[in-house]
C-alpha positions in Angstrom: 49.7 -55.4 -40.6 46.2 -55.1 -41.5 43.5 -57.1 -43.3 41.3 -56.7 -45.5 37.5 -57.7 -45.2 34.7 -58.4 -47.5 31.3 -56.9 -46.6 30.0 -59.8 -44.7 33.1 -60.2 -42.8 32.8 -56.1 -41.6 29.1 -56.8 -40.8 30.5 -59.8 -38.3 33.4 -57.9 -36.2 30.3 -54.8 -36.2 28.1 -57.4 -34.2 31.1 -58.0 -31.9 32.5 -54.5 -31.8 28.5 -53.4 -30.9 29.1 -56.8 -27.6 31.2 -54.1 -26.1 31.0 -50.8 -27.6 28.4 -48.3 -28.6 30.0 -47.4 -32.2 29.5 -44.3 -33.1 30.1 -42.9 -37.0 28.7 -40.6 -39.5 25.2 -42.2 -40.9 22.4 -40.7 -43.7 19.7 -39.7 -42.5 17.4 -39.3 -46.3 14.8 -36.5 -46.0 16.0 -34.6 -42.7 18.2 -32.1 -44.0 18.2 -28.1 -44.3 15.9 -28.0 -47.1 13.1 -30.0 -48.3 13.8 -33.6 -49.4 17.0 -32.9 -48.7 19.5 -35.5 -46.7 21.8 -35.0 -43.8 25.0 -36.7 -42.7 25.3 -36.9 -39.0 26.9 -39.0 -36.2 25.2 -41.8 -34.6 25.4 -45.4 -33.5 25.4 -47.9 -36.1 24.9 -51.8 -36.0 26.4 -52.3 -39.6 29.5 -51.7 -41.9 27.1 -50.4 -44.6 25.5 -47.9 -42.3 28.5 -45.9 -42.1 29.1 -43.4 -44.6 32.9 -42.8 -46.2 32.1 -41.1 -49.2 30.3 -37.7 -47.9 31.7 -35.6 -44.9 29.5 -35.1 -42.6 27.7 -32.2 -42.1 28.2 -32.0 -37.8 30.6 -33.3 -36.6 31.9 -36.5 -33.9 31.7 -34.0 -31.6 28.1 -34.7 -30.6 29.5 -38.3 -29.7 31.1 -37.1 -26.5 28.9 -33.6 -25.9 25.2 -34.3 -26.7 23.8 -30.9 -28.0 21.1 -31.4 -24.6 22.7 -33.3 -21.6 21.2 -33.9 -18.5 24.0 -32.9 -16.0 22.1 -33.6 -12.6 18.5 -34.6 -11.5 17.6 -32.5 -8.1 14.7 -32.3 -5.4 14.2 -30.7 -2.2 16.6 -32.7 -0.1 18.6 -34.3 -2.8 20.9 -34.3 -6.2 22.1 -37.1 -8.3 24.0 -37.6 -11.7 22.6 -39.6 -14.8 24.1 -43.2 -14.5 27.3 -43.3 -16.6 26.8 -45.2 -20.0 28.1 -49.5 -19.4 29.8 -49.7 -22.7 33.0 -47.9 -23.6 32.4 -45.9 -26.9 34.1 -46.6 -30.3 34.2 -42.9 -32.6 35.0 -43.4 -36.0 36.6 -39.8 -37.5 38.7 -38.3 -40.1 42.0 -36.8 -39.8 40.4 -33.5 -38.8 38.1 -34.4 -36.6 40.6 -36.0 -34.3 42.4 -33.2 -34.3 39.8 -31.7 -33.3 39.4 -34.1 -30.1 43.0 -32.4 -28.6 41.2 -28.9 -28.6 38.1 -30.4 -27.1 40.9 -32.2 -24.5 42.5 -28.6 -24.1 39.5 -27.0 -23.1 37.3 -29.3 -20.9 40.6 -31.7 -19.4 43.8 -29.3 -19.3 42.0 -25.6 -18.7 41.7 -24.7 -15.0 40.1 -27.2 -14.3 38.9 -30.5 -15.4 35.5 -31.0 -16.5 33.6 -34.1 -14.8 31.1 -34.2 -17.2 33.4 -34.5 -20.1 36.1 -36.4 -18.6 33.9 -39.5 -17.8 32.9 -39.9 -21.2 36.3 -38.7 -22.7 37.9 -42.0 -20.8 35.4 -44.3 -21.9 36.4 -43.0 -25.8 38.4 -45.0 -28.2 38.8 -43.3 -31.9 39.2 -45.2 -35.4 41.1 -43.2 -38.1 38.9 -43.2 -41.4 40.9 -43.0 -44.7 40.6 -39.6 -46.6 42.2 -39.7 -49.4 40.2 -36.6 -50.9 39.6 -33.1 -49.8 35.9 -32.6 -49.7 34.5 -29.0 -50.3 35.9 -26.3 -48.8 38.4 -28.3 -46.2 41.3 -26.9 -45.9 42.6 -29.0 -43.1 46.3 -28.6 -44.6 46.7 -25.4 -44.2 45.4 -25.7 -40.5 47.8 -28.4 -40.2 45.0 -31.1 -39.8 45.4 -33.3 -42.6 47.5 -36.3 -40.6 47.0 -37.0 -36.9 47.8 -39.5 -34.1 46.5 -40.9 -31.4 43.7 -43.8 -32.9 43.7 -47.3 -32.2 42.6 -48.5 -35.7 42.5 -47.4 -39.2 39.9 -48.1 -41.5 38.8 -47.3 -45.4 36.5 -48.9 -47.2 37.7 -51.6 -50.1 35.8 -53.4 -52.6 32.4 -53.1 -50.7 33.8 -54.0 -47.2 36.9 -52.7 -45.7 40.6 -52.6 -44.9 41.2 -52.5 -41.4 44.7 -51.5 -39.4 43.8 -52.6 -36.0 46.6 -52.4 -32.7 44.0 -54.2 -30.7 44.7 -57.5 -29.6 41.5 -58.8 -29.2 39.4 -57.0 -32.2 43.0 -59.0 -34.0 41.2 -61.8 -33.0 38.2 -61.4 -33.8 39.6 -60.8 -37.4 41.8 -63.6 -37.5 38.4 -66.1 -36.7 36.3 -64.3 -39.4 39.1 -65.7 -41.6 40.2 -62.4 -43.3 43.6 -62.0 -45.3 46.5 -60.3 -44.0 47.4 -57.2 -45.9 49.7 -54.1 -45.3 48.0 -50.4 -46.8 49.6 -46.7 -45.8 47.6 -44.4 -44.7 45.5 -42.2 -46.8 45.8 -38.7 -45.9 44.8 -35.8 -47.8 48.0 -33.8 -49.4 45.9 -30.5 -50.7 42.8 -28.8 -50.7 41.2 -26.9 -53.3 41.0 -24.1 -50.5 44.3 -22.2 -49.0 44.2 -20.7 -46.0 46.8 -18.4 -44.4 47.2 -16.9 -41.2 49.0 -13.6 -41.5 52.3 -13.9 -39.5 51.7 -10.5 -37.6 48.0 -11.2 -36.9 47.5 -8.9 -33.7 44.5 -8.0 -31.8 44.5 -4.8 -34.2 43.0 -6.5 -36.1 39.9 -5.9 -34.1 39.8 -2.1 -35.3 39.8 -3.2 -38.9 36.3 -2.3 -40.8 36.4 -5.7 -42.3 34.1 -6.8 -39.8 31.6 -4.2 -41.0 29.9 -6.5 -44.0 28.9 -9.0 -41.6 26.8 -6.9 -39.6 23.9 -7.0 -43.1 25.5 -10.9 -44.0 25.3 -12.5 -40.7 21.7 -13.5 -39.3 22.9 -14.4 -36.3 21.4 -18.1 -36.7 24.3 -20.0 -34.8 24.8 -23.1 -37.3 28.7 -22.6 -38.0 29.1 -23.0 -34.5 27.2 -26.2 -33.7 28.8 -27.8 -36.8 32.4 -27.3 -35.7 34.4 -29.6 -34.0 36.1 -27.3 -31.8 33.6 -24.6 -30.5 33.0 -25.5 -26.5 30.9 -23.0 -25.4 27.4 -24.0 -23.7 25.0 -22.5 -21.3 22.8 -24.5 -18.5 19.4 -24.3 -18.1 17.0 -25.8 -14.7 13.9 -27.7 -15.5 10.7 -27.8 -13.4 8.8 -30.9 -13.3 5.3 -30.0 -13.7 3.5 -32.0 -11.0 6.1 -30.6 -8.5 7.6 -28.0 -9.1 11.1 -28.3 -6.4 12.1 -31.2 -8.4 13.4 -31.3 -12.1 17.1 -31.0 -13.3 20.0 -29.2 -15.1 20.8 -29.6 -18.3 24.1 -28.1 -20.4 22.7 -27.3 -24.0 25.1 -25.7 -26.5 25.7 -21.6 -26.9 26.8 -19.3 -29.3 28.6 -16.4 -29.9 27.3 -15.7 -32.8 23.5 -15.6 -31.4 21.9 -13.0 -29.5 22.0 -13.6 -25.8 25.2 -14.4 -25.6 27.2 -11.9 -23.9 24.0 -10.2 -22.5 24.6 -9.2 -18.2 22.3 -7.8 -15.4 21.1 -4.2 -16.7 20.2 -5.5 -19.9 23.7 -4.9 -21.4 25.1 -7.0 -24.2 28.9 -6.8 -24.9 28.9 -7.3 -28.8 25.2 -6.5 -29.9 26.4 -6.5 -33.8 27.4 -9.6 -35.7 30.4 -8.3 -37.1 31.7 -8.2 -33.4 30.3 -11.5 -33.1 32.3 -12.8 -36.1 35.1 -10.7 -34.9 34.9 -12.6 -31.6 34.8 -16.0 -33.2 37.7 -15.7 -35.9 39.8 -14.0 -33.5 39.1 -17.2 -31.0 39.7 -19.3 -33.6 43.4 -18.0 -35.6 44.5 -16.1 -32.7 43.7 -15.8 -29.0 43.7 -19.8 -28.7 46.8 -20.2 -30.3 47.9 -17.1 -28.1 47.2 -19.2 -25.1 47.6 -22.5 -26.1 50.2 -22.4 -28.6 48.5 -24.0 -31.6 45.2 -23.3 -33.9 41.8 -23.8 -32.7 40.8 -23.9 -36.0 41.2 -27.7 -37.6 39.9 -27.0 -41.3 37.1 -29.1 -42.0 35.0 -26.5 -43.2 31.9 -27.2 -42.0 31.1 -23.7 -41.4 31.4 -23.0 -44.7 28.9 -25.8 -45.2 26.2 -25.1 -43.2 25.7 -21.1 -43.5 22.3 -20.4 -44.7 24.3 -16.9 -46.0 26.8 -18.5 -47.8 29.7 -16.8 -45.7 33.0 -18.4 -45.8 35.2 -18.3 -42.7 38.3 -19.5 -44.7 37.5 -16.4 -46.3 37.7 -14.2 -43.7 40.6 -15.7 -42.7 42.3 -14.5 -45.7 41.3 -11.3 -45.5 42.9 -10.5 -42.4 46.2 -9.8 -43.7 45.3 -6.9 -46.1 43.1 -5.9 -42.9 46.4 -5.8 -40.8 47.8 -3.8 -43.6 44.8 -1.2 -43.4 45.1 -0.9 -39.9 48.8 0.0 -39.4 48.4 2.5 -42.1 46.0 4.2 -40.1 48.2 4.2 -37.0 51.3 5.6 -39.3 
């Protein structure tokens, strides 16, 4: 059973969600977008109900709530090395459908892979994600075909209502905390999307054939190479680390993990100056092929969680969930040519 509160009521179980946890959501920024005068939705803390944002998606994604784009991994010196302090408070993320999705990739990757990652894993256990209604596609999701569009694994639900919220909580003591605030009992499904505007299908024999298709070619002139659809998405991992030197001493400083791309130059570049895909329709190759196939290959499910962000953000106006579409008449074009 939930409950629904008005706005004053949200902004009092904020103040004593903020007593233990650093709440993290998507919030406008006015003026700091792309483009001039233009806005951007982003994730960051928030002390009240009103600064969190329902009715836009966000244009990054949670993701920057548990993997800063900069992150100081370790501070060093001649004799010595030490790691940052871990944050006190636990960390409340509120996400859509999609996004924690998204999370069991991230999981996949940095927890279940070879090996688990420290780094991650300390601030993975300290995580605690709310469910936000979404009972609209936005432009160019298409989390149902991705299989995105429900989810599990959140320890609340919340949409907004009448200028506050309705809150689905299985937390004992946040119950409480709504049951002192004095806020009515009431019982709402959850709102999930059904269909988007955009369909995306996977071809059934999608093989690494693929890769000999010349549907890659276009992107070579489209693609400039600038990195965005990868530091929007929820799912891309990769990063590279870098050492910095303290300027009044040189032997002391530390190393930081920053984000990569493959869609950047430098990215697959080795000793003899050599670079492994130099254009960027190999590049795109490489990252739609990650995405539809060679995770899934591994893993057993799509990388890919359909929230379209990539779609969003590109400067060239290319469309992934395009591509993806376009590899079944490329599988087509490529077994004729082996006939």
């Amino acid at each position: 059973m939930g409950h629904l509160l008005n706005e004053t009521q949200a902004d009092g179980l904020m103040a004593k969600l903020r007593e233990k946890y650093d709440v993290y959501a998507p919030r406008l920024f006015p003026g700091t977008g792309r483009f001039s005068e233009t806005d951007v939705v982003r994730y960051d803390t928030v002390e009240r109900a009103g600064d969190i944002v329902f009715d836009k998606k966000s244009d990054y994604s949670f993701k920057t709530a548990l993997l800063p784009p900069n992150s100081t991994l370790f501070y060093f010196t001649e004799d010595k090395v030490s790691v940052p302090a871990a944050p006190e408070k636990d960390r409340l993320v509120l996400l859509r459908s999609c996004d924690l999705n998204a999370v069991r990739r991230l999981d996949q990757i940095y927890l279940n892979n070879k090996f688990a990652d420290s780094y991650y894993a300390a601030v993975r256990e300290k995580t605690h994600f709310v469910l936000m209604g979404c009972p609209e596609s936005f432009e160019n999701c298409f989390c149902v075909s991705m299989g995105a569009n429900t989810c599990e694994g959140y320890c609340a639900y919340v949409t907004p209502r009448n200028g506050g919220w309705y809150l689905d909580c299985a937390d004992a003591e946040i119950n409480a905390f709504i049951d002192a605030l004095g806020a009515p009992a009431r019982d709402e499904p959850v709102e999930y999307v059904t269909e988007n505007e955009v369909k995306v299908a996977v071809p059934e024999n999608l093989s690494p054939k693929v890769r000999k298709s010349h549907v890659w070619d276009e992107y070579d002139k489209r693609c400039i190479g600038c990195g965005r659809c990868n530091f929007a998405c929820p799912t891309c991992t990769c990063f590279t680390t870098q050492d910095i030197f303290y300027k009044d001493n040189a032997k002391v400083g530390e190393r930081r993990r920053v984000y990569a791309s493959c869609m950047v130059d430098g990215y697959t570049d080795i000793a003899g100056n050599m670079s492994f895909r130099s254009k960027q329709g190999e590049r795109m190759r490489f990252k739609v092929m990650h995405k539809v196939y060679d995770f899934k290959d591994r893993f057993g499910y799509q990388m890919c969680v359909g929230c379209g962000r990539c779609d969003d953000i590109c400067p060239e106006y290319i469309s992934f969930s395009a591509c993806v579409n376009k590899l079944g008449d490329a599988m087509k074009e490529v077994e004729a040519n082996e006939e």
